[in-house]
C-alpha positions as CSV (number, residue, x, y, z in Angstrom):
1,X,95.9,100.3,88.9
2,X,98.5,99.0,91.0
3,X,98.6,99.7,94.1
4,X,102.3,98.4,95.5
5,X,103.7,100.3,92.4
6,X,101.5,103.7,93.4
7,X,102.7,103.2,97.1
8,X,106.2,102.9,95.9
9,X,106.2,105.9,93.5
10,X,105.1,107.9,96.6
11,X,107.8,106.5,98.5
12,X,110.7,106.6,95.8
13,X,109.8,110.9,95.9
14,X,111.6,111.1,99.6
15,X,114.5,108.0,98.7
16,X,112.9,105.0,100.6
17,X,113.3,101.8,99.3
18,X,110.5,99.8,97.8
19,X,108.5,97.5,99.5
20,X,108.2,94.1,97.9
21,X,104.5,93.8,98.8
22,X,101.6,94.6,100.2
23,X,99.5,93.1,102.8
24,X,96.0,94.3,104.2
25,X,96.9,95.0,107.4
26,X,100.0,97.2,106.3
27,X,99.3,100.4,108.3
28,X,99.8,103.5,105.8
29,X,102.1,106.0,108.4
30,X,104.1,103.5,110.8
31,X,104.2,100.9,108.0
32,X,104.6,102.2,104.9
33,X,106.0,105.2,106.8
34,X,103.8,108.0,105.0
35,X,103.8,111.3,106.1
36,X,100.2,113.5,105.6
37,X,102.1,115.1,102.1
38,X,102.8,111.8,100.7
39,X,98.8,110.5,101.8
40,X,97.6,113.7,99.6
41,X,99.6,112.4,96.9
42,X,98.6,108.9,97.4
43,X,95.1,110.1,97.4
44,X,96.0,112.1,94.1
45,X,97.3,109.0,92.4
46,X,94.6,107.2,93.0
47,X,92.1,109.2,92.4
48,X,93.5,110.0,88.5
49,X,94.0,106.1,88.1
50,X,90.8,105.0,89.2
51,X,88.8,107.9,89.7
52,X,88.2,106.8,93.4
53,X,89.0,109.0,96.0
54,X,89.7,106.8,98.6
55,X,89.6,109.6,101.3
56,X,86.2,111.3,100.5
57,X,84.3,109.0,103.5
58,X,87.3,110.1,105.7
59,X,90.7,109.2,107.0
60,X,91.9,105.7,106.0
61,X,94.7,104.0,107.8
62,X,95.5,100.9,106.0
63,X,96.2,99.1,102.6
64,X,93.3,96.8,103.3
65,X,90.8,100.2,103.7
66,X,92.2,101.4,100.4
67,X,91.8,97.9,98.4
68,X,88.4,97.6,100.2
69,X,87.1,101.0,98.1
70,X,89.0,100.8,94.8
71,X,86.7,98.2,92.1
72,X,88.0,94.7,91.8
Protein backbone atom coordinates (compact mmCIF):
# COMPACT_ATOMS: atom_id res chain seq x y z
CA UNK A 1 0.00 0.00 0.00
CA UNK A 2 0.97 3.38 -0.68
CA UNK A 3 0.49 5.71 1.51
CA UNK A 4 1.19 9.29 -0.32
CA UNK A 5 -1.20 7.88 -3.13
CA UNK A 6 -4.02 6.86 -0.28
CA UNK A 7 -3.58 10.37 1.32
CA UNK A 8 -3.92 11.90 -1.99
CA UNK A 9 -7.07 9.91 -3.17
CA UNK A 10 -8.61 11.25 0.05
CA UNK A 11 -7.64 14.57 -0.74
CA UNK A 12 -8.43 14.61 -4.62
CA UNK A 13 -12.43 13.72 -3.19
CA UNK A 14 -12.73 17.60 -1.81
CA UNK A 15 -10.26 19.21 -5.01
CA UNK A 16 -6.95 19.81 -3.12
CA UNK A 17 -3.89 19.37 -4.82
CA UNK A 18 -1.59 16.49 -4.27
CA UNK A 19 1.15 16.53 -2.10
CA UNK A 20 4.44 15.48 -3.50
CA UNK A 21 5.50 13.58 -0.42
CA UNK A 22 5.27 12.49 2.76
CA UNK A 23 7.35 13.09 5.77
CA UNK A 24 6.83 11.57 9.40
CA UNK A 25 6.24 14.45 11.13
CA UNK A 26 3.44 15.59 8.50
CA UNK A 27 0.47 16.26 10.96
CA UNK A 28 -2.76 14.58 9.46
CA UNK A 29 -5.46 17.91 10.02
CA UNK A 30 -3.26 21.15 9.80
CA UNK A 31 -0.85 19.48 7.41
CA UNK A 32 -2.46 17.36 5.15
CA UNK A 33 -5.55 19.46 6.06
CA UNK A 34 -7.98 16.44 6.82
CA UNK A 35 -11.12 16.87 8.16
CA UNK A 36 -12.68 13.98 10.73
CA UNK A 37 -14.83 12.63 7.26
CA UNK A 38 -11.82 12.37 5.23
CA UNK A 39 -9.74 10.44 8.53
CA UNK A 40 -12.75 7.80 8.42
CA UNK A 41 -11.97 7.35 4.95
CA UNK A 42 -8.35 7.27 5.40
CA UNK A 43 -8.97 4.80 8.03
CA UNK A 44 -11.23 2.84 5.53
CA UNK A 45 -8.57 2.77 2.81
CA UNK A 46 -6.27 1.46 4.90
CA UNK A 47 -7.77 -0.85 6.52
CA UNK A 48 -9.12 -2.73 2.96
CA UNK A 49 -5.35 -2.39 1.71
CA UNK A 50 -3.62 -3.67 4.50
CA UNK A 51 -6.10 -4.98 6.75
CA UNK A 52 -4.73 -2.54 9.57
CA UNK A 53 -6.82 -0.41 11.17
CA UNK A 54 -4.65 2.19 12.16
CA UNK A 55 -7.24 3.84 14.52
CA UNK A 56 -8.30 0.78 16.59
CA UNK A 57 -5.51 1.82 19.68
CA UNK A 58 -6.97 5.40 19.24
CA UNK A 59 -6.61 8.77 17.63
CA UNK A 60 -3.53 9.05 15.49
CA UNK A 61 -2.20 12.48 14.42
CA UNK A 62 0.58 12.05 12.12
CA UNK A 63 2.00 10.16 8.93
CA UNK A 64 4.84 8.91 11.10
CA UNK A 65 1.97 7.08 13.72
CA UNK A 66 0.31 5.69 10.68
CA UNK A 67 3.67 4.19 8.95
CA UNK A 68 4.69 3.22 12.53
CA UNK A 69 1.50 0.51 12.57
CA UNK A 70 1.21 -0.56 8.96
CA UNK A 71 3.95 -3.85 8.21
CA UNK A 72 7.13 -2.83 6.51
Amino acid sequence: MNLLETINQVRANKRRAPLSRLSPQLRLREDCELDSLDLAELTVRIEDASGVDVFAEGIVSTVGEIQAKLPQ
